[in-house]
C-alpha positions as CSV (number, residue, x, y, z in Angstrom):
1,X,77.3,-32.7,17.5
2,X,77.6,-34.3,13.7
3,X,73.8,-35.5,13.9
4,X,72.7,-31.8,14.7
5,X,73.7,-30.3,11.2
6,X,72.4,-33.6,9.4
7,X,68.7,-33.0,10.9
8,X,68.8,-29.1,10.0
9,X,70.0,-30.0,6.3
10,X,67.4,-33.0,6.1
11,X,64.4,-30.4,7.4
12,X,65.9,-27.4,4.7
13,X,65.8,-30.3,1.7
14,X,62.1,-31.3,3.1
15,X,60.6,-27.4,3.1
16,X,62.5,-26.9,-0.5
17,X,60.4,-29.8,-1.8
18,X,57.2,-27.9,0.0
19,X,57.8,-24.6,-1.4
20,X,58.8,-26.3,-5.3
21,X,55.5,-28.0,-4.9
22,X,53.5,-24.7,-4.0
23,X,54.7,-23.3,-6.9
24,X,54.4,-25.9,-8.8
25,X,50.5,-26.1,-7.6
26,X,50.4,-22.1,-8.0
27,X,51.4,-22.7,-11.9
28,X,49.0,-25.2,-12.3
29,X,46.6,-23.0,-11.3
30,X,47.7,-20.1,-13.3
31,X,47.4,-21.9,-16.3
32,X,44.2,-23.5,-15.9
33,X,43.0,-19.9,-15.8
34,X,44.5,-19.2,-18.5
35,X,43.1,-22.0,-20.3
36,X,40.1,-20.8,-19.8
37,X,39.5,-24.0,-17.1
38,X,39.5,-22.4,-14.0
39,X,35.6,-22.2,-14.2
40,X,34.2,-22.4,-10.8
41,X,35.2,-19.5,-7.7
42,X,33.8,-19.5,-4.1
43,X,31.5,-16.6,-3.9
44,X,32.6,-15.9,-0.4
45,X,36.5,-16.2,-1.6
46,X,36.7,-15.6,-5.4
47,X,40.5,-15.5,-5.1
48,X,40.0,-19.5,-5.2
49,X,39.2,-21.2,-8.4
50,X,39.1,-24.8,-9.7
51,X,38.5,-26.8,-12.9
52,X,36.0,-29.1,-11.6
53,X,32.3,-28.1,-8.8
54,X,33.2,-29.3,-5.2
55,X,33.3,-27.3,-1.9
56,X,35.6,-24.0,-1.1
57,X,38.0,-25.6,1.4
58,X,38.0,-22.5,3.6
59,X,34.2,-22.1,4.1
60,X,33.0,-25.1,2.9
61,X,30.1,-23.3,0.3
62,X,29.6,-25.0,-3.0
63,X,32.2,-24.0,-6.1
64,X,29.9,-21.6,-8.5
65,X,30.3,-21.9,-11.9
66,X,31.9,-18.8,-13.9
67,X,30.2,-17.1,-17.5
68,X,32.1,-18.3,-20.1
69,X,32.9,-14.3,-20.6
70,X,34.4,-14.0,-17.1
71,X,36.9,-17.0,-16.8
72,X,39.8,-14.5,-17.6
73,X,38.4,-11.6,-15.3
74,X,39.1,-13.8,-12.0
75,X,41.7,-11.3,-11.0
76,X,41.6,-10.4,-7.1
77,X,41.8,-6.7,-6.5
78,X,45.4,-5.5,-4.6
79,X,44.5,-4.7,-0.9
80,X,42.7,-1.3,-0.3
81,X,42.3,-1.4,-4.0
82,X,39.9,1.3,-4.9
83,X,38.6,0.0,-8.4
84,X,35.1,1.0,-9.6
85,X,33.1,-1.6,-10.9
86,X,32.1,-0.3,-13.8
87,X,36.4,-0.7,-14.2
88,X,36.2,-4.4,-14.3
89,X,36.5,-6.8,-17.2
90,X,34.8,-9.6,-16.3
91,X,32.0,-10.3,-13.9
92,X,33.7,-10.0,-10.1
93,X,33.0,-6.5,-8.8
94,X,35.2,-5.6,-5.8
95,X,33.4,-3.2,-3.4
96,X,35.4,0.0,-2.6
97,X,36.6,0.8,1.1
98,X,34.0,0.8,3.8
99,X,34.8,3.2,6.6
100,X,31.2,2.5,8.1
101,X,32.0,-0.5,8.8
102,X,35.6,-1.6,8.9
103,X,37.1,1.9,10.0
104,X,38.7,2.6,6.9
105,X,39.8,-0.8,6.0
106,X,38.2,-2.1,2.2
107,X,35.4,-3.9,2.5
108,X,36.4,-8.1,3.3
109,X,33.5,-8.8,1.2
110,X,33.8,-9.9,-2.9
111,X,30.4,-9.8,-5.0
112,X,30.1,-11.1,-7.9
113,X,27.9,-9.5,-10.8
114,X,26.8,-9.9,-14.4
115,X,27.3,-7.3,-16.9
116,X,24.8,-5.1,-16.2
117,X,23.9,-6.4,-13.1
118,X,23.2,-4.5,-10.0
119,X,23.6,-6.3,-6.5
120,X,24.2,-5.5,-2.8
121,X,27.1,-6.4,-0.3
122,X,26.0,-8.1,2.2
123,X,27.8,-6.8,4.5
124,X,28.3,-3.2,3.8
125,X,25.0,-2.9,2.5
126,X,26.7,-0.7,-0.5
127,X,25.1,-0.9,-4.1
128,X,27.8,-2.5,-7.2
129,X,27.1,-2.7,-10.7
130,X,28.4,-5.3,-13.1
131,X,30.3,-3.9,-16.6
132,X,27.6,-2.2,-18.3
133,X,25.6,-1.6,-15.5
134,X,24.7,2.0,-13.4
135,X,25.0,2.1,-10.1
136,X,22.7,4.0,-8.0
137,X,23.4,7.5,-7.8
138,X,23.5,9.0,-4.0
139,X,22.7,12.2,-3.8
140,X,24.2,13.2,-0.5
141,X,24.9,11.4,3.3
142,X,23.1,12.9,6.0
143,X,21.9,12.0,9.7
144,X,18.7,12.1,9.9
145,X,18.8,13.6,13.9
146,X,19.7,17.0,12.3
147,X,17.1,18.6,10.2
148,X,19.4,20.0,6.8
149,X,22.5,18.5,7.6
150,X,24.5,17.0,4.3
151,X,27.8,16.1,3.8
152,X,29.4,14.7,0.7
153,X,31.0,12.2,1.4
154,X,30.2,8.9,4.1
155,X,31.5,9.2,7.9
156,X,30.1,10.0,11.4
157,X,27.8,13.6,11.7
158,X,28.7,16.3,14.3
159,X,26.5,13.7,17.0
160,X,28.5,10.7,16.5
161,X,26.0,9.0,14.4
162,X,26.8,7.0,11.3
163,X,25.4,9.0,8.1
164,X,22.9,7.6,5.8
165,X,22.9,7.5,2.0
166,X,20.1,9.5,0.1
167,X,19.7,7.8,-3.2
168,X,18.5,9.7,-6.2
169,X,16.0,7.0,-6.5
170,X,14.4,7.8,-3.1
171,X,13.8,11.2,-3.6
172,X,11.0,10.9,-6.3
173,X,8.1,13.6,-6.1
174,X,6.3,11.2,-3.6
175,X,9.0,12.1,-0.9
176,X,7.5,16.1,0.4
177,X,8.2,17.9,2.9
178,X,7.3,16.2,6.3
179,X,4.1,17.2,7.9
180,X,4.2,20.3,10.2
181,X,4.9,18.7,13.8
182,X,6.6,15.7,12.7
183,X,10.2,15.0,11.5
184,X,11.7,11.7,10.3
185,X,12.7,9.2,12.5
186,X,16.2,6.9,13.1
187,X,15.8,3.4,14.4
188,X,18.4,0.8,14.6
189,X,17.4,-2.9,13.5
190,X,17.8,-3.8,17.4
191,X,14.8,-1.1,18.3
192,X,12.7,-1.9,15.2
193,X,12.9,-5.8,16.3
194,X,12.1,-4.6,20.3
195,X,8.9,-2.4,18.9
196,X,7.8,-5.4,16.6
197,X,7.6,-2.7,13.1
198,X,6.2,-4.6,10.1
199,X,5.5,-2.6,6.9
200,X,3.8,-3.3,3.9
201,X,3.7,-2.2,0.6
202,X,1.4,0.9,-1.1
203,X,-0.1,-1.3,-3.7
204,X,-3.4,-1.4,-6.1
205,X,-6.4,-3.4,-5.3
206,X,-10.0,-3.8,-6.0
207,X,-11.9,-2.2,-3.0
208,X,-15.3,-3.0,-2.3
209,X,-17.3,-0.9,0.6
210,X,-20.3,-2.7,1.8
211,X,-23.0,-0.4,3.7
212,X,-25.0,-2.0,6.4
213,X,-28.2,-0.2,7.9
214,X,-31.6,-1.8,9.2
215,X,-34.9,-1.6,7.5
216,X,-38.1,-2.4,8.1
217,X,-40.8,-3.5,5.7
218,X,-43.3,-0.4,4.7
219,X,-46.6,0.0,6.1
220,X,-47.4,3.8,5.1
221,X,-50.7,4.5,4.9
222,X,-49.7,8.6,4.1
223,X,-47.7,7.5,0.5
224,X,-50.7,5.1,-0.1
225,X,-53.4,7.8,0.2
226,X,-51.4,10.0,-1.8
227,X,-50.6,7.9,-4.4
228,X,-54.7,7.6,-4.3
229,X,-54.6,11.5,-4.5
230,X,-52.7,11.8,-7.6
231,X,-53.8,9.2,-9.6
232,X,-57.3,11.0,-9.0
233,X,-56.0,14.3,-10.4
234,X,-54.8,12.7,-13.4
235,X,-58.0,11.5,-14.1
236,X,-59.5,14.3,-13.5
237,X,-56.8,16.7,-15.8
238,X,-57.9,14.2,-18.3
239,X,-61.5,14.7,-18.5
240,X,-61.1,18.4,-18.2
241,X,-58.9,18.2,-21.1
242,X,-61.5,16.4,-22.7
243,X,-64.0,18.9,-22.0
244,X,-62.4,21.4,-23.4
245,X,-62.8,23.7,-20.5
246,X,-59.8,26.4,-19.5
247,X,-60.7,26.7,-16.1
248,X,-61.4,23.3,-15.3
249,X,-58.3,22.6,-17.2
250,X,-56.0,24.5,-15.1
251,X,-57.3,23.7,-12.0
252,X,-56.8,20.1,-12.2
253,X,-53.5,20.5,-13.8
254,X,-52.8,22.6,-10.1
255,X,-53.7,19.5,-8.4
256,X,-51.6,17.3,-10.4
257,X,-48.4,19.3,-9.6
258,X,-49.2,19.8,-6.1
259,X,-49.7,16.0,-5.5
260,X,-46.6,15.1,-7.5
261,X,-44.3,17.4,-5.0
262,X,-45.8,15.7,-2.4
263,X,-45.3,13.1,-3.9
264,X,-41.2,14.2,-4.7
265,X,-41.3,15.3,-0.8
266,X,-41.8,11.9,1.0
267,X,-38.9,10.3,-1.3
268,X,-40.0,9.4,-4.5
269,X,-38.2,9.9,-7.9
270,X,-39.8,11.3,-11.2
271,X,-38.8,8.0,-12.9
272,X,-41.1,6.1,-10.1
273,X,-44.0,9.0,-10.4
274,X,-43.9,8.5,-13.9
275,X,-44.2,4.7,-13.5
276,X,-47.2,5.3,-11.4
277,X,-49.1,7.2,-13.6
278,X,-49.8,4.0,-15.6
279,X,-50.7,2.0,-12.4
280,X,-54.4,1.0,-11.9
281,X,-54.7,2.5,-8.4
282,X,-52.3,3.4,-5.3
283,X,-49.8,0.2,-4.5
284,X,-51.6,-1.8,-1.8
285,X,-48.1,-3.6,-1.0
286,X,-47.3,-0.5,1.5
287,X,-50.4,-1.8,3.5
288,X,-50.3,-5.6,2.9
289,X,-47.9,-8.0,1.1
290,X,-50.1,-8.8,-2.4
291,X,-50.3,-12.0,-3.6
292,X,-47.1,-12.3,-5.3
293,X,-45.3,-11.4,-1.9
294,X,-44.0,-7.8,-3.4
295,X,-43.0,-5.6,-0.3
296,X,-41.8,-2.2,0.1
297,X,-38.4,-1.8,2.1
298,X,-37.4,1.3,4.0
299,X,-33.4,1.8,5.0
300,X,-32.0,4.5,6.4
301,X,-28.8,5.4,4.8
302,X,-26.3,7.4,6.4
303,X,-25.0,11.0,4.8
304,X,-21.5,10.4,4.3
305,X,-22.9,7.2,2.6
306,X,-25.2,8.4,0.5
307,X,-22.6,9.2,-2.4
308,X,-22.8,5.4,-2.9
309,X,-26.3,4.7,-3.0
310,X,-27.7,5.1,-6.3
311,X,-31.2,3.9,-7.8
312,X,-31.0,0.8,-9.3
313,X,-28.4,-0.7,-7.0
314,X,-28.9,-4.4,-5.5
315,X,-29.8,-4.7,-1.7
316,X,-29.7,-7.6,0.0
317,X,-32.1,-8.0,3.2
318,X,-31.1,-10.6,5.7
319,X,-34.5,-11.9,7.8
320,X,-33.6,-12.5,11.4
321,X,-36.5,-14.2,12.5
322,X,-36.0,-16.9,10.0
323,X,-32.0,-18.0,10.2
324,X,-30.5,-17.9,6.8
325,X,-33.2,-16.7,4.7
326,X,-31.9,-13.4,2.8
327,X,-33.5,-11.5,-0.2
328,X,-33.0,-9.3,-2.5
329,X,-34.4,-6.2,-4.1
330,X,-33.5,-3.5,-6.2
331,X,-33.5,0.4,-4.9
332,X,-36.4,2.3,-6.4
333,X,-35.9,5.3,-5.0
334,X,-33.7,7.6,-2.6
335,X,-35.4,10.7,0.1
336,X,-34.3,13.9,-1.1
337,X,-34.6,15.4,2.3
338,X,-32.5,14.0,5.0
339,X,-33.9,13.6,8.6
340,X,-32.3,16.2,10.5
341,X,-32.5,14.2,13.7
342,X,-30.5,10.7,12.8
343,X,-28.4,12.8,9.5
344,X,-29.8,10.1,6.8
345,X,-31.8,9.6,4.3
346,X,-34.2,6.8,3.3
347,X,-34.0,4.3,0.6
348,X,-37.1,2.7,-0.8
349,X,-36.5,-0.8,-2.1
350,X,-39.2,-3.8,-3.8
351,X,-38.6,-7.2,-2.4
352,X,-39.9,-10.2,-3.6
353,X,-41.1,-12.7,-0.9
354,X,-42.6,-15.7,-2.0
355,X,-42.4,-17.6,1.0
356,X,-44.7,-14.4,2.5
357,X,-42.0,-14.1,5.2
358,X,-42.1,-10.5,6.1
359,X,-44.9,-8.9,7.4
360,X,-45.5,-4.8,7.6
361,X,-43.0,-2.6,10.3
362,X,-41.0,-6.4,10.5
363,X,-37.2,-5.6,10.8
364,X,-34.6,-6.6,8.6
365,X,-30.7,-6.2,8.0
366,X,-30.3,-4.9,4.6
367,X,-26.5,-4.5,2.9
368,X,-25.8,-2.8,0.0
369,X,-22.5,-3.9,-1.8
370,X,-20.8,-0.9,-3.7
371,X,-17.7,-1.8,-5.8
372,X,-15.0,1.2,-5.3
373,X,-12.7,0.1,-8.6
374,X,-9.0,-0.7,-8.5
375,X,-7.5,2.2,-6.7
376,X,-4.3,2.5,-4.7
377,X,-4.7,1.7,-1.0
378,X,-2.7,1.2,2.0
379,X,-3.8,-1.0,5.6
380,X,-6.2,1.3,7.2
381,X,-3.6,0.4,10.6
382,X,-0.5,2.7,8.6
383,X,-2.9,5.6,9.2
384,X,-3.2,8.3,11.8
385,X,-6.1,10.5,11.7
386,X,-5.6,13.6,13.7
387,X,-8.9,15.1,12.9
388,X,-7.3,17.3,10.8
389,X,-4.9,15.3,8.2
390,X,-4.2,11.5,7.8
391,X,-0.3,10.6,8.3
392,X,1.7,7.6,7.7
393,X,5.2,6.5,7.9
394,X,7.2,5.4,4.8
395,X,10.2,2.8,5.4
396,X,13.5,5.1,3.5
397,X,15.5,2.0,4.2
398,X,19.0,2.2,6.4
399,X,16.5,2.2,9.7
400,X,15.1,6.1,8.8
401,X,11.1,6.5,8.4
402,X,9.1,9.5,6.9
403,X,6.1,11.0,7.7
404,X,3.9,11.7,5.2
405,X,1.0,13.7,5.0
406,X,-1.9,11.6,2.4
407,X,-5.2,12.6,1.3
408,X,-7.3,9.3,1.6
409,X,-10.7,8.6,0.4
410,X,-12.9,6.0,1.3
411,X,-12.3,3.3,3.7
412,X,-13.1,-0.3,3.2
413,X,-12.5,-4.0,4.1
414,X,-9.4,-2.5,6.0
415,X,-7.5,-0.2,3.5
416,X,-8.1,3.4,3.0
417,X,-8.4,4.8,-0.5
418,X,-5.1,6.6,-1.3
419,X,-5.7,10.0,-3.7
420,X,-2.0,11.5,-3.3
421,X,1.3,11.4,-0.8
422,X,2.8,8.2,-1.6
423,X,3.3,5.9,-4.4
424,X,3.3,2.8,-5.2
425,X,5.3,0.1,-4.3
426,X,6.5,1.8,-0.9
427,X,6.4,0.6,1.9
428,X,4.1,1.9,5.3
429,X,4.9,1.0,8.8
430,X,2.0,-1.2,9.7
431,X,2.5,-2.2,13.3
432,X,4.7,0.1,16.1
433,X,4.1,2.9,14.4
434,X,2.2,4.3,17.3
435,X,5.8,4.4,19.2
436,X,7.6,5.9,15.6
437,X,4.6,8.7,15.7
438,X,5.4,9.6,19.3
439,X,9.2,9.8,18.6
440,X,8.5,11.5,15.5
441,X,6.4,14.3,17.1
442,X,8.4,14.7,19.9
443,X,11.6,14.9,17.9
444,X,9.2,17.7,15.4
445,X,8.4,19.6,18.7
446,X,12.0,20.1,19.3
447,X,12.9,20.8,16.4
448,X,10.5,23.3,16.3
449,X,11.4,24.9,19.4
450,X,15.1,25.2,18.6
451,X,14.2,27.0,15.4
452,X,12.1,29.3,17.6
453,X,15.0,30.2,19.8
454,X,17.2,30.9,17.3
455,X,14.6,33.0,15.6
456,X,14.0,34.6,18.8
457,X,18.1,35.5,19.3
């Protein structure tokens, strides 16, 4: 029975020299911080400093080295401690309570910010600013499931779902009213993952548009004798006007214009007329290649192309018959009627073939390069043409996406030309959004039939 008491006094004397030392270590540590020496934290556990770089003993992350400003502001925050950041003295930025997340408990998670600096939690996802710095302003919570619902302050909606943050920076003029028959769409990470959605950004980009067509080289015997005809009645409207006689005068000067609209009617422009009229005789090279290999090209050029084509342009004529060889030409001139059969119009270009290559009706694949400037342009896969408007879907962030109605130009090496409907630096659901356009319309359809039933009572 003696030895019993001597044990329990020997184990009180050893945890009294555990405790002194604690405290002694505690101490020590209070006054290397502040000495100003406690300069490296864990980010993951701020609460523990040290004078020198090494690991955090509890999760084994590299010690991170503290501004010079902030060695006194290492304070940890009392649990369920409510402090803004904008409150703090130093760099550290505790995160207010997450009821999202942790039902109602703070946040676990300590960021650490730079004045000024704005950063994201990662495991709250919430927004904290350093001293000096603004953080981003939300507007209002809301689920996107219920068309107009808002609520001030985070927690579940009336369904049970978690409510999402509407930032002030989100609601720019790009953000309208969602197209009639869609309504925004809600999709967990899990879903997004299962339906493979990749997005990319709205951005601005050189477009180029190249228009391919097939041509044949000229052998129009019709523009050769009237090119014959009108040089003829210029000669003759000169020696009349040499003459001197009225009636002579007028008549030739008759033939002149009537040759020159028929001239205008099978596709050629007053600049080329004009050209002619200082031509020895009709251009043989729309019956046979002459003897410096010019040639005459004819391209049929689509109507909803033909804002593109100009006079003057470069074509480039690819020879199938002889791999590899290509040439170019320049456009002359453009049809002013269109064929009402195929809807096009032709283009009349000069080639240059030394090698004496093409031969008269020969086929060719001509391609005319247009350059479309820098414009803003999304992947022509975001878009949905319903015949009647062009949608997208615009990532919101927190899993909600947006419909937006665009007007889009041109189309060309796999972007559309965007006029209006979103800005840049969004981003637009590339792939899966053919499943986010059914749930979207099927979710607008209901919507739209509730509010037509409560109309109706």
């Amino acid at each position: 029975m003696s030895r019993l008491p001597r044990a329990v006094l020997i184990t009180a004397v050893v945890l009294a020299a555990i405790a002194a030392g604690a405290v002694v270590v505690r101490m020590r540590s209070a006054s290397f911080q502040a000495a100003g020496h406690a300069a490296y934290y864990c980010p993951m556990h701020p609460t523990y400093t040290s004078d020198r770089p090494g690991d955090c003993p509890i999760c084994n992350m590299k010690m991170v080295k503290r501004p010079a400003d902030a060695t006194t502001a290492a304070r940890p925050a009392e649990p369920g401690s409510h402090r803004d950041a904008s409150e703090q003295a130093g760099s550290i930025c505790y995160l207010h309570n997450c009821p999202k997340l942790h039902e109602g408990r703070p946040c676990p998670m300590t960021v650490v910010a730079k004045p000024g600096e704005v950063v994201t939690c990662p495991v709250c996802g919430r927004h904290v600013a350093g001293p000096g710095g603004s953080l981003r302003k939300v507007l209002y919570w809301t689920d996107p499931m219920i068309p107009g619902f808002k609520a001030d302050q985070p927690g579940t909606s009336p369904m049970g779902m978690d409510l999402v943050p509407v930032y002030a920076e989100d609601a720019g003029p790009a953000a309208g009213p969602a197209p009639e028959g869609y309504a925004p769409v809600l999709l967990t990470p899990q879903k997004q993952q299962l339906i493979g959605v990749k997005t990319a950004a709205v951005a601005r980009r050189v477009m180029t548009k190249t228009i391919r067509t097939v041509g044949r080289i000229a052998y129009d015997p019709e523009l050769y004798q009237t090119e014959a005809e009108y040089l003829q009645s210029l000669k003759t409207l000169e020696q009349a006007a040499a003459g001197g006689a009225t009636a002579r005068i007028d008549e030739a000067q008759r033939l002149v214009d009537s040759s020159r609209m028929k001239l205008r009617l099978m596709g050629l422009s007053d600049e080329l007329i004009e050209e002619m009229a200082g031509w020895g005789g009709p251009d043989k090279s729309l019956l046979l290649s002459d003897a410096s290999g010019r040639v005459w090209l004819y391209a049929p050029i689509y109507e909803f192309e033909l804002p593109l084509v100009t006079v003057g342009q470069t074509v480039k004529a690819e020879i199938p018959t002889a791999s590899g060889k290509a040439l170019e030409g320049i456009i002359r001139s453009i049809d002013s009627v269109l064929d009402p059969a195929t809807r096009s119009a032709r283009v009349r270009a000069v080639l240059t073939d030394p090698e004496k290559l093409l031969k008269p009706e020969m086929y060719v694949n001509a391609s005319i390069v247009v350059t479309l400037g820098d414009v803003l342009a999304v992947p022509e896969e975001a878009v949905f043409d319903t015949g009647t408007k062009r949608v997208l879907f615009v990532e919101k962030g927190q899993g909600l996406f947006e419909p937006r109605d665009i007007v889009a130009g041109l189309k060309a090496d796999g972007y559309y030309e965007v006029h209006s409907g979103v800005a840049e630096g969004e981003r637009v659901v590339t792939s899966g959004n053919f499943l986010i356009d059914s749930e979207s319309r099927l979710k607008g359809a209901l919507e739209s039939a509730a509010g037509a039933h409560q109309h109706g009572q």
